[in-house]
BABA-58474 format. One line per 4 residues: number of its first residue (from 1); for each residue z, y, x of C-alpha. Coordinates in steps of 0.05 Angstrom, whole numbers. Layout:
BEGIN
NUM> Z:Y:X  ... .
This chain:
BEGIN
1> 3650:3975:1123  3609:3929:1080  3600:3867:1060  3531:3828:1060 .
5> 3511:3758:1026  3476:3728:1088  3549:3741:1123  3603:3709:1125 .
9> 3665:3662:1161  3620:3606:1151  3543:3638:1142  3504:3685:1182 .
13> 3428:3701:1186  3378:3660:1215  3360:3674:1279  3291:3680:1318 .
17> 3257:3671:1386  3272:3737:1416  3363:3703:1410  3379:3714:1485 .
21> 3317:3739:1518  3322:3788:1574  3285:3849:1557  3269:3921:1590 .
25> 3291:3972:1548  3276:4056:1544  3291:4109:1503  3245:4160:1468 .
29> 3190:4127:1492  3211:4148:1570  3204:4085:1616  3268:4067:1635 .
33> 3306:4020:1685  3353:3996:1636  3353:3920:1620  3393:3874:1574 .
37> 3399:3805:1536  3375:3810:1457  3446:3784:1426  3430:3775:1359 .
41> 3354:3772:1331  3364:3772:1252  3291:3744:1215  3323:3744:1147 .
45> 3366:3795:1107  3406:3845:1150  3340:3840:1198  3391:3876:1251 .
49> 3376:3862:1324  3429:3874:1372  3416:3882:1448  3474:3879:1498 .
53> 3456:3925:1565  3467:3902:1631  3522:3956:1631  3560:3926:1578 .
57> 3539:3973:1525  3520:3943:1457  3454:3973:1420  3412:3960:1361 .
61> 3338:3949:1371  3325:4008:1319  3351:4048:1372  3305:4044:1427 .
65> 3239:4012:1453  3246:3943:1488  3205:3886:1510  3215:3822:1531 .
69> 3215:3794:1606  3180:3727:1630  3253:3711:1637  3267:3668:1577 .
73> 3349:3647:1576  3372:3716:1618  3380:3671:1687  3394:3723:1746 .
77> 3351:3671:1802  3412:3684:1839 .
C-alpha cells in the first residue's frame, strides 16, 4: 500500500497516446500470440503502464515487451 501525490479520489496522472491501443505482447523477448488493450498509459509521475490481456489478466508494461497494432481504439472488425 502507498500513497502517491499524482493520485487521488479526484486526481490521477496524465495520460498519453498509447490509453487504449491494442498491442501484441511477449515475454522474455519470445514472440508471442498474446494481445491486449494498454489500460492506463501514465506520462507523468507514477509513469506505470497497465495492459489488460485478451484473457482478462492485468499486467504492467515493465513486465513484458509489447507493441502497438494499426488498430487504434481496440475495435474487433467484427
Amino acid at each position: 500500500m502507498g500513497c502517491h501525490k499524482n493520485i487521488s479520489e479526484t486526481k490521477f496522472p496524465r495520460q498519453g497516446e498509447y490509453l487504449l491501443r491494442r498491442v501484441r505482447v511477449s515475454f522474455h523477448y519470445e514472440p508471442g500470440e498474446l494481445m491486449g488493450t494498454i489500460v492506463r498509459d501514465d506520462v507523468e509521475d507514477s509513469w506505470k503502464t497497465i495492459i489488460q490481456l485478451d484473457d482478462g489478466r492485468y499486467i504492467l508494461g515493465a513486465e513484458c515487451q509489447y507493441m502497438p497494432t494499426l488498430d487504434l481504439r481496440g475495435d474487433q472488425g467484427d
